[in-house]
C-alpha positions in Angstrom: 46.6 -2.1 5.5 47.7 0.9 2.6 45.4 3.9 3.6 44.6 3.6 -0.1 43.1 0.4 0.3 41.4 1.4 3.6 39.6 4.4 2.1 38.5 1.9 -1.0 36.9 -0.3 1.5 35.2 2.5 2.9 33.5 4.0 0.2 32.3 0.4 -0.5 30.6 -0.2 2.9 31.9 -1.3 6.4 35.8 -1.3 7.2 37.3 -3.5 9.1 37.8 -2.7 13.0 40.7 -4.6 13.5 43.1 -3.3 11.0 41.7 0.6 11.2 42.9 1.1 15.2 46.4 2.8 13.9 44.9 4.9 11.7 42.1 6.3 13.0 45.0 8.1 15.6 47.8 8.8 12.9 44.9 10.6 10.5 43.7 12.7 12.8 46.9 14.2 14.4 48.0 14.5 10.4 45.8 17.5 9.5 45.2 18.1 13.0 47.8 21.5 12.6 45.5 22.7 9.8 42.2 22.2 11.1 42.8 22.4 15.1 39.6 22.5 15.9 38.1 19.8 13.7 40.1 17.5 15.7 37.3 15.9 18.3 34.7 15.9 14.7 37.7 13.6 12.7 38.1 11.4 15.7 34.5 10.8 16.1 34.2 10.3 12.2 36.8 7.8 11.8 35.0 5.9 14.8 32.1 6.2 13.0 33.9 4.8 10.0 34.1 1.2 11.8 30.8 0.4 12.6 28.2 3.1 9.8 27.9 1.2 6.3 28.1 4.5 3.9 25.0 4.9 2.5 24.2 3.9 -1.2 24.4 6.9 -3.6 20.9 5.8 -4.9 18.6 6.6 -1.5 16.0 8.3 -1.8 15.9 11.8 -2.3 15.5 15.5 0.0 12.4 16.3 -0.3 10.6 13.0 -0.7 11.4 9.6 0.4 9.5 7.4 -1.5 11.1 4.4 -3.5 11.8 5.0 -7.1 14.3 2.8 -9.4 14.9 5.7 -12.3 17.6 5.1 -15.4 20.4 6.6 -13.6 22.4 9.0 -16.1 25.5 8.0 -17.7 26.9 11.2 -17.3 26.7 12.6 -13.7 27.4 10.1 -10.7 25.9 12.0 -7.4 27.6 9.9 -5.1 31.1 10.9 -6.3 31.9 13.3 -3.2 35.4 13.9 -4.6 33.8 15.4 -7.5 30.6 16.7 -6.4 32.5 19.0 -3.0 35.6 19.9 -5.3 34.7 23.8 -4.3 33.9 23.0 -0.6 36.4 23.5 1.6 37.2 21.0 4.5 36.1 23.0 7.4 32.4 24.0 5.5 32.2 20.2 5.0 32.8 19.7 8.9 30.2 22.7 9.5 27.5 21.2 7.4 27.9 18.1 9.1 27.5 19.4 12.7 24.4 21.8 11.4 23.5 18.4 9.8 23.8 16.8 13.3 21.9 19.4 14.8 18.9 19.1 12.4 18.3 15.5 14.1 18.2 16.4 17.4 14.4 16.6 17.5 13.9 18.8 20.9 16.6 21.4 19.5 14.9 21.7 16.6 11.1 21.8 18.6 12.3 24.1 20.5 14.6 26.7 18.7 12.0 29.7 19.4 12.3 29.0 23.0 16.0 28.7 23.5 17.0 31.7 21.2 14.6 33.7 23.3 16.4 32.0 26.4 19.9 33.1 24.9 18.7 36.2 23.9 17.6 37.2 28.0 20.8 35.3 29.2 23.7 35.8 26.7 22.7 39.4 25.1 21.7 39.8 21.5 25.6 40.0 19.9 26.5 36.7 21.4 23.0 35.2 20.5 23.5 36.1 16.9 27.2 35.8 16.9 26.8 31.6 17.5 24.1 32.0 15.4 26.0 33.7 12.4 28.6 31.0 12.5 26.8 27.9 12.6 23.1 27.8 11.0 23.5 31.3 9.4 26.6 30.4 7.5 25.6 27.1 6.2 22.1 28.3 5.2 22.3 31.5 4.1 25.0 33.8 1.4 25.6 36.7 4.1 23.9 40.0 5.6 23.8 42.4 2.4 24.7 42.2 -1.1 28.1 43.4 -0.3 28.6 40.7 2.0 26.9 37.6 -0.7 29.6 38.0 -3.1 32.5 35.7 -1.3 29.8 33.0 -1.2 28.5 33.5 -4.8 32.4 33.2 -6.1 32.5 30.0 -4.0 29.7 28.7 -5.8 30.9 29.7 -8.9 34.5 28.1 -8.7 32.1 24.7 -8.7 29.9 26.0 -11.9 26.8 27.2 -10.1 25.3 30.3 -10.1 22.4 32.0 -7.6 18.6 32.7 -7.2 18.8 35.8 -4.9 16.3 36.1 -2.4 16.5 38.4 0.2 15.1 36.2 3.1 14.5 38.9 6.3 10.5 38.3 7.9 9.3 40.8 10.3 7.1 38.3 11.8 5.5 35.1 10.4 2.0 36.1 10.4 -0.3 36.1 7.8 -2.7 38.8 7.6 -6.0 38.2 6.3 -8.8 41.4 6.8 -10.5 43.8 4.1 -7.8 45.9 2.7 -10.3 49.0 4.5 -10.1 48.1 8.0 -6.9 47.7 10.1 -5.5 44.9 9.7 -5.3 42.9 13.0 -2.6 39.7 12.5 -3.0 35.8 13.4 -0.3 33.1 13.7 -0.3 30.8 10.9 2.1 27.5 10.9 2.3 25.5 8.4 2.5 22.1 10.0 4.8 22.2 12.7 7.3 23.9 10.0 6.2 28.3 9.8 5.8 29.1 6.1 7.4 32.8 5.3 4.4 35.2 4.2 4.7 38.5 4.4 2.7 40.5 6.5 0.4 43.0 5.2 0.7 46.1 7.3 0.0 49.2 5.1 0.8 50.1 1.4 3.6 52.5 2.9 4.8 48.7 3.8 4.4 47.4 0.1 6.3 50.3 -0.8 9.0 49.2 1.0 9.2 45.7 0.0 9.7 47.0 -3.8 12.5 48.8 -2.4 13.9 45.8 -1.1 13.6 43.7 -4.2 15.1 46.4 -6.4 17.8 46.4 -4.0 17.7 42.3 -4.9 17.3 43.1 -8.7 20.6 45.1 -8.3 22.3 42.4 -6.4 22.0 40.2 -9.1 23.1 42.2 -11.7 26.3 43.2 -9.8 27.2 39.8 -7.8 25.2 37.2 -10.6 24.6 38.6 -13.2 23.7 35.0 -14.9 21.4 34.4 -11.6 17.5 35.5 -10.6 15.7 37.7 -8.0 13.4 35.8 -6.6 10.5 37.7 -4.9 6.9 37.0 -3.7 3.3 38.6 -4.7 2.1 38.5 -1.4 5.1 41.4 -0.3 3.3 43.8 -2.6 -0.3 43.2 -1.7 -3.3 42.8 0.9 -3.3 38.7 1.0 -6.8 39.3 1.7 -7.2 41.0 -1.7 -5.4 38.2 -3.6 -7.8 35.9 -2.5 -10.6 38.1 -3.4 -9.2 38.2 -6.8 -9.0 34.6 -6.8 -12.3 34.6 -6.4 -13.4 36.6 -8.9 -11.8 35.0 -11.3 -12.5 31.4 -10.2 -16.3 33.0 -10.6 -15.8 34.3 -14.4 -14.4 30.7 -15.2 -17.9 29.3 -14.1 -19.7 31.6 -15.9 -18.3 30.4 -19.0 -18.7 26.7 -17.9 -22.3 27.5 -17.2 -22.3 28.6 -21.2 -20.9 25.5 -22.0 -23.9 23.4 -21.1 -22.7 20.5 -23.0 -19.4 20.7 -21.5 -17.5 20.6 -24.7 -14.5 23.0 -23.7 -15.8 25.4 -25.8 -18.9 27.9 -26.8 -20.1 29.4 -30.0 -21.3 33.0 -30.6 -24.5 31.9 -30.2 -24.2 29.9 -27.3 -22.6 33.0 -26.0 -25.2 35.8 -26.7 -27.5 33.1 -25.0 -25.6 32.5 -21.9 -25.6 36.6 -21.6 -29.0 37.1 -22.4 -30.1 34.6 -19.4 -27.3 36.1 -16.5 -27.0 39.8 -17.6 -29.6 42.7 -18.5 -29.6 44.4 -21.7 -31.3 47.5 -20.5 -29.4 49.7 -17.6 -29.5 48.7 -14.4 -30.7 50.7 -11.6 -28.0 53.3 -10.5 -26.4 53.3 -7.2 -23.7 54.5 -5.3 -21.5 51.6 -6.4 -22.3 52.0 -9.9 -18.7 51.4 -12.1 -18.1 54.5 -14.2 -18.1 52.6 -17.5 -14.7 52.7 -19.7 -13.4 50.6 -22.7 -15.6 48.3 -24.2 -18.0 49.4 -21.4 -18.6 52.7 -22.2 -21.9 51.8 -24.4 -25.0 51.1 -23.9 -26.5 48.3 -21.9 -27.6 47.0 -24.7 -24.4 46.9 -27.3 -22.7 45.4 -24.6 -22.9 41.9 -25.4 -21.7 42.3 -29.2 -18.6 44.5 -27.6 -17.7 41.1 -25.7 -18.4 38.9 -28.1 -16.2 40.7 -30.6 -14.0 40.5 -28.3 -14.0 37.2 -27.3 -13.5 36.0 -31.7 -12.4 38.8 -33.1 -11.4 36.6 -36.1 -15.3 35.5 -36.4 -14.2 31.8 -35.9 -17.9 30.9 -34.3 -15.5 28.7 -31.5 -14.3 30.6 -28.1 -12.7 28.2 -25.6 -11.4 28.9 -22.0 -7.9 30.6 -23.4 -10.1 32.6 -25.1 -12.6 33.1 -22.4 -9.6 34.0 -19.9 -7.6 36.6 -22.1 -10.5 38.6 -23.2 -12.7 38.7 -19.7 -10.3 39.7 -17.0 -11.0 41.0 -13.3 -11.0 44.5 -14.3 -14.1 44.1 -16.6 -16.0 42.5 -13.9 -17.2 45.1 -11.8 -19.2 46.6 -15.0 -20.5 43.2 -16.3 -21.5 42.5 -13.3 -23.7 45.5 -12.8 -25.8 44.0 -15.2 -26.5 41.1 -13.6 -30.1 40.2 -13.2 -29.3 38.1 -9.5 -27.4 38.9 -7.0 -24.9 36.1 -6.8 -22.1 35.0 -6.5 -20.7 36.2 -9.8 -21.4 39.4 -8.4 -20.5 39.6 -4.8 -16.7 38.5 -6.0 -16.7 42.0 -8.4 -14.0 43.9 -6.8 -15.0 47.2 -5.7 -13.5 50.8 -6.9 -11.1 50.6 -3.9 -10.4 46.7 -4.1 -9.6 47.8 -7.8 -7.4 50.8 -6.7 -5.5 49.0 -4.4 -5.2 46.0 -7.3 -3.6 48.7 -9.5 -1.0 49.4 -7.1 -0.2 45.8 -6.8 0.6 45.5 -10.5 1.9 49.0 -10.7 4.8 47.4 -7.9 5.2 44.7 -10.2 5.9 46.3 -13.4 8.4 48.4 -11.5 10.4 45.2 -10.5 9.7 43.4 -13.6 10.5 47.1 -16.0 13.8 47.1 -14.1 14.6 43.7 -14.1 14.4 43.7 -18.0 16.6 47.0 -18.3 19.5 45.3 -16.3 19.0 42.2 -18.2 17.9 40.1 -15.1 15.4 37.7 -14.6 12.8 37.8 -12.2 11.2 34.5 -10.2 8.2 34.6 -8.5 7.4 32.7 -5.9 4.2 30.6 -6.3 2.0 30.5 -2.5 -1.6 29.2 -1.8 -3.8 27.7 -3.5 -6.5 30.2 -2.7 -4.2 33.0 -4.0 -2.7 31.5 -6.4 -5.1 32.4 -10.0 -4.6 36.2 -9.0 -1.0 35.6 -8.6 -1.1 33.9 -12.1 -3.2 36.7 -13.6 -0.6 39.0 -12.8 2.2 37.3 -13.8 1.0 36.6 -17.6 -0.4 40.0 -17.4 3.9 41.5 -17.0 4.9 38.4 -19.0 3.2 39.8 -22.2 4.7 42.9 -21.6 8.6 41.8 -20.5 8.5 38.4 -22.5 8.3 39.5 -25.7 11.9 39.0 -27.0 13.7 37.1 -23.6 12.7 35.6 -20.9 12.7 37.9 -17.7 9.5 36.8 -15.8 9.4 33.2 -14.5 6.4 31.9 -12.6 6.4 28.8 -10.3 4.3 25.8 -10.7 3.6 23.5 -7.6 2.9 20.2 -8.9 1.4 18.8 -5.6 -1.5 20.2 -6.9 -4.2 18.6 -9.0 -4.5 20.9 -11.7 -0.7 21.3 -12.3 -0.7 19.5 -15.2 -3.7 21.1 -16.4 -2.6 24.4 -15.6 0.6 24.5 -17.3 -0.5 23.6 -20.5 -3.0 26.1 -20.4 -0.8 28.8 -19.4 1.9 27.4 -22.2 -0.9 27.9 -25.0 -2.0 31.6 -23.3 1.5 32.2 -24.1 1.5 31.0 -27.2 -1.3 32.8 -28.6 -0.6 36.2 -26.9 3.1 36.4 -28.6 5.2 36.1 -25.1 7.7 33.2 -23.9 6.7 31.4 -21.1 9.2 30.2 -18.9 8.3 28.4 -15.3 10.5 27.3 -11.8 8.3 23.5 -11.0 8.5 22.8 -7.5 6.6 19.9 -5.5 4.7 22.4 -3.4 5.1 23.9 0.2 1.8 24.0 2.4 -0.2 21.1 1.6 -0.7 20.5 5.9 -2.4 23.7 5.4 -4.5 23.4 2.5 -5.7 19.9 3.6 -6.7 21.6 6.6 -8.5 25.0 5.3 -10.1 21.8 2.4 -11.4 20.1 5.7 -12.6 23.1 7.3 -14.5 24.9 4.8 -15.9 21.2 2.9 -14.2 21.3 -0.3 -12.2 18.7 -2.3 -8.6 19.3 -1.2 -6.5 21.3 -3.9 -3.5 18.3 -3.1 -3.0 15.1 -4.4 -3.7 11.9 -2.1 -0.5 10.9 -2.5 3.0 11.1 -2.7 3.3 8.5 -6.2 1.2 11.1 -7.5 3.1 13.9 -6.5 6.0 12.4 -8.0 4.1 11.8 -11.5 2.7 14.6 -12.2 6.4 16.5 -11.4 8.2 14.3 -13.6 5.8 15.0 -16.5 5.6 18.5 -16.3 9.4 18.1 -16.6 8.5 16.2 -19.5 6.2 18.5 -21.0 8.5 21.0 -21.3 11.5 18.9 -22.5 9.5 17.2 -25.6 8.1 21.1 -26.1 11.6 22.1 -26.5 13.1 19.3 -28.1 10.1 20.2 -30.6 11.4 23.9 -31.4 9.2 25.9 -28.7 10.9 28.8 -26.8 9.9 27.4 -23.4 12.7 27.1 -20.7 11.9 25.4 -16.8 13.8 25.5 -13.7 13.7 21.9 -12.2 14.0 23.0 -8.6 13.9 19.8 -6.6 16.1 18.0 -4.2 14.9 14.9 -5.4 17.3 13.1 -7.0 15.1 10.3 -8.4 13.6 13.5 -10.7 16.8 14.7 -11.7 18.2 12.3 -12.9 15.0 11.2 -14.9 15.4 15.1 -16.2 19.0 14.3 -17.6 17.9 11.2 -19.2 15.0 12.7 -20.8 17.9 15.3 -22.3 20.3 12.7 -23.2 17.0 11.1 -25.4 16.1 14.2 -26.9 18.9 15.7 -27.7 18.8 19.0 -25.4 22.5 20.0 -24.0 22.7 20.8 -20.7 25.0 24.3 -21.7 22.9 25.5 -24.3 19.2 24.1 -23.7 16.8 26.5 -21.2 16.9 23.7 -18.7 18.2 24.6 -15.4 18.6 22.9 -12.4 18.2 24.7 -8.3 18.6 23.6 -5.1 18.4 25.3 -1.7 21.7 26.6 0.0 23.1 24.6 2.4 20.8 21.7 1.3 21.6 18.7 -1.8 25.1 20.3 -2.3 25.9 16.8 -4.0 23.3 16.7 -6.7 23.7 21.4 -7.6 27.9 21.2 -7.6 27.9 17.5 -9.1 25.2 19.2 -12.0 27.7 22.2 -11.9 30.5 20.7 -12.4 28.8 18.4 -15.3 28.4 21.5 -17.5 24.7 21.5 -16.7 23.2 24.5 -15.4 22.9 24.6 -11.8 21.9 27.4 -9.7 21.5 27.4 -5.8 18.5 29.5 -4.1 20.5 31.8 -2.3 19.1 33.5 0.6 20.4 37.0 2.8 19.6 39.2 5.4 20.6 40.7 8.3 20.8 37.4 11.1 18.0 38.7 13.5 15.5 39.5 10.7 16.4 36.1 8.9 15.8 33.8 12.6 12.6 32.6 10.9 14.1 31.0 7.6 16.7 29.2 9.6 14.1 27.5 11.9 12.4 26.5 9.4 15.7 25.1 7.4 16.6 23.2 10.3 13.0 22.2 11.2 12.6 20.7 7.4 16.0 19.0 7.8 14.6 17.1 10.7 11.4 16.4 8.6 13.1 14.7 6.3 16.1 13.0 7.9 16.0 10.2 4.9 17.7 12.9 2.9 19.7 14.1 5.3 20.9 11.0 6.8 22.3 10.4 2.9 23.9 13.6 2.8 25.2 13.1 5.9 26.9 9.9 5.0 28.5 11.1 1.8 29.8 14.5 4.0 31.4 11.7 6.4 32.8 9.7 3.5 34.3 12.9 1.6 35.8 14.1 5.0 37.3 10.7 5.5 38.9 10.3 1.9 40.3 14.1 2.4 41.5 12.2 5.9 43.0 9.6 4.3 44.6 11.2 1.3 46.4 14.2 3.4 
């Protein structure tokens, strides 16, 4: 049989044993004297040829197996391996395989803590992170420094796609959670059976730090890709314990005006405002104390002008109509401490005031942020945040819009993330669209799926609240795919918007490109852009790369020890998810195979 005709039938489904037994030993002894040591791999590969179908280039996708029949696009075929690892060279395809294999090998994965800290007593520390360096560290991550990146970020580049930087070292993974005045004392926190990266909260000195460390990112970018992102996470530059108390505080301030709204229209009128205050706050001083804010800005009046100050506020344009936009950009966490003063209960309302050293410490948080988001603009790079918990994530939002109004005025810089496992997403984004709107600033977001919904089922459970998640997967899947939408009929419309569909679903994708293709948005010059992990999906970021479309992979580096953490988890979510896998797997096999057959 022609090998031509061989490698047709394979990349249909199941060769035929009896004709393959010559050449599965010539093709291995043919590129054997170039890739010596991938000889026992391409043996076992071309046995594996003769009895594994190759998996249909419609299976479900990375980070979801669930059934979906979308249009598939015209343009871009994902199971074309000859296309889509173009860049890759033979003996990364071979490496990704064997991580690959790895991955589904459940008590390796299980276990990984363990036997690094077995190797680490037995082996020694450089041969520990030596294997590691060349196996999981290489397939997963860009390098050790920025120097080190850039060989990586060229490879990626050869195949049209560019990098999210994120510089991926943990200390620990621990999650502190104590009052930003006592020493913080640390707890273990999984997520799952899969650790979530937080950053550990060990002192503002520590804070400090991390900016360092993300302005060293920032830089990265700018020399290595310049067309890429820093990626970096609120929770590096803060108490977590303070982001949830902001949270809070804000969550409160949203009921309040709710609690206005008595007949739950969406909106108030003036009246129904100076109402509302009359029946929560005083209108004659409060008695002093030692707490007592030092009044400033619209709160440096009396008691009793204080209502008319926020009201004017509130409709400065005298429209007798305030709605929750309106609510949100005029009342903000730093006001509350003096409304609250004036409360006539002790509530809730006002136990979630910050205090003057809450608020100090808050100041520094967004004081770290401007500096990363100020130097970002200056170098012309654009900054990702990260979106975390549930329970942290309205501070994390307030602080975002609060730079984005600032660094958004005339590009986009500041991206936040949107996790659409969550109810509200949909909600949510088109509120934080219009914000955007009506302040002045583009508004540009990453959409993922989400990443701890084992633990926010679980803190739901424990402290008796509706879960933050949705029930299922389908709905998961819908409310992703329109949020995709929303922003591509936005755009399509004329609205500076631009979205990061980061997703190794391919299901998603490809309903993204069609959604394009219908409404006219190029894939080179449109703001849509298209990420993937490193080391993970490679078919779907290089095939969109190579398409013209703009594809980015997150990119993380580190030194190997400090970055132990990240590749557990990697591996741990491979084995998670082995539907994906399994189909990457199978087109890795096939593309070694044609290369095999075609040398």
């Amino acid at each position: 049989m022609p090998l031509r005709s061989l490698s047709s039938l394979l990349t249909r489904g199941r060769a035929p044993t009896a004709n393959l037994t010559r050449h599965t030993l010539l093709v291995p002894a043919c590129v054997a004297p170039r890739f010596p040591w991938c000889h026992p791999l391409l043996l076992h590969l071309a046995r594996a040829a003769t009895t594994t179908t190759i998996p249909s280039v419609s299976h479900p996708p990375q980070d979801a197996v669930v059934p979906q029949e979308p249009r598939r696009s015209h343009k871009i075929d994902f199971g074309n391996t000859k296309v889509a690892y173009a860049s890759v060279s033979t003996g990364e395809l071979v490496r990704a395989y064997l991580v690959f294999k790895a991955c589904s090998f459940r008590p390796l994965v299980t276990h990984a803590d363990k036997l690094l800290q077995i190797s680490y007593r037995l082996l020694g520390q450089a041969i520990t992170e030596s294997i590691v360096r060349n196996t999981f560290f290489a397939h997963f991550c860009a390098g050790e420094t920025s120097q080190t990146i850039r060989p990586r970020i060229e490879e990626l580049r050869k195949g049209g796609v560019a990098g999210i930087l994120d510089y991926a070292a943990e200390a620990d993974i621990t999650q502190m959670m104590t009052s930003p005045l006592t020493k913080p004392k640390t707890h273990a926190y999984k997520e799952g059976e899969i650790a979530c990266r937080v950053y550990s909260y060990e002192s503002e000195r520590q804070c400090d730090a991390h900016v360092e460390t993300f302005l060293d990112c920032i830089h990265a970018v700018k020399d290595v890709t310049p067309e890429g992102f820093a990626a970096i996470k609120i929770t590096a530059l803060g108490n977590p314990h303070l982001l949830e108390r902001m949270s809070v505080c804000i969550e409160e301030t949203d009921r309040l005006f709710k609690k206005m709204d008595r007949e739950g229209k969406g909106w108030i009128t003036r009246k129904e405002f100076l109402d509302g205050y009359d029946r929560f706050f005083r209108s004659t001083p409060a008695p002093p104390s030692e707490t007592s804010p030092v009044p400033t800005g619209i709160w440096a009046v009396k008691p009793e002008e204080m209502a008319t100050q926020l009201l004017n506020r509130l409709d400065p344009d005298n429209t007798d109509r305030i709605d929750v936009i309106d609510w949100r950009m005029a009342v903000n966490i730093s006001d509350m401490p003096a409304l609250t003063h004036q409360c006539r209960e002790t509530g809730p309302l006002k136990n979630a005031a910050l205090s003057e050293q809450e608020m100090e410490l808050m100041r520094a948080m967004q004081l770290r942020l401007e500096m990363l988001a100020g130097r970002a603009a200056t170098l012309g790079v654009r900054l990702m945040i990260d979106a975390e918990q549930s329970y942290f994530q309205p501070a994390i939002d307030f602080l975002i819009l609060d730079v984005m109004q600032r660094h958004n005025r005339d590009a986009f810089v500041v991206y936040t993330t949107m996790q659409c496992y969550l109810r509200d997403a949909t909600e949510r984004l088109e509120m934080e669209i219009e914000r955007a709107r009506r302040g002045g600033f583009l508004f540009a977001a990453k959409l993922v799926r989400g990443a701890y919904m084992v633990s926010e089922r679980k803190r739901a459970a424990e402290k008796g609240y509706e879960s933050p998640i949705h029930d299922t997967i389908e709905a998961t899947h819908a409310t992703y795919d329109g949020c995709v939408s929303t922003f591509l009929e936005r755009m399509a419309a004329g609205e500076k918007l631009e979205v990061l569909v980061a997703t190794h679903n391919q299901a998603s994708i490809e309903k993204t490109l069609s959604g394009m293709d219908r409404l006219g948005l190029r894939g080179e010059t449109s703001g849509v852009y298209f990420g993937q992990l490193l080391g993970m999906a490679d078919h779907l970021t290089l095939s969109l790369g190579s398409a013209g479309y703009k594809a980015y992979k997150y990119v993380p580096y580190g030194l190997v020890g400090q970055v132990l953490p990240y590749l557990i988890r990697r591996a741990q979510e491979n084995s998670d998810v082995m539907g994906g896998v399994k189909h990457e797997q199978g087109l890795i096999r096939a593309e070694l195979w044609r290369r095999m057959l075609s040398a």
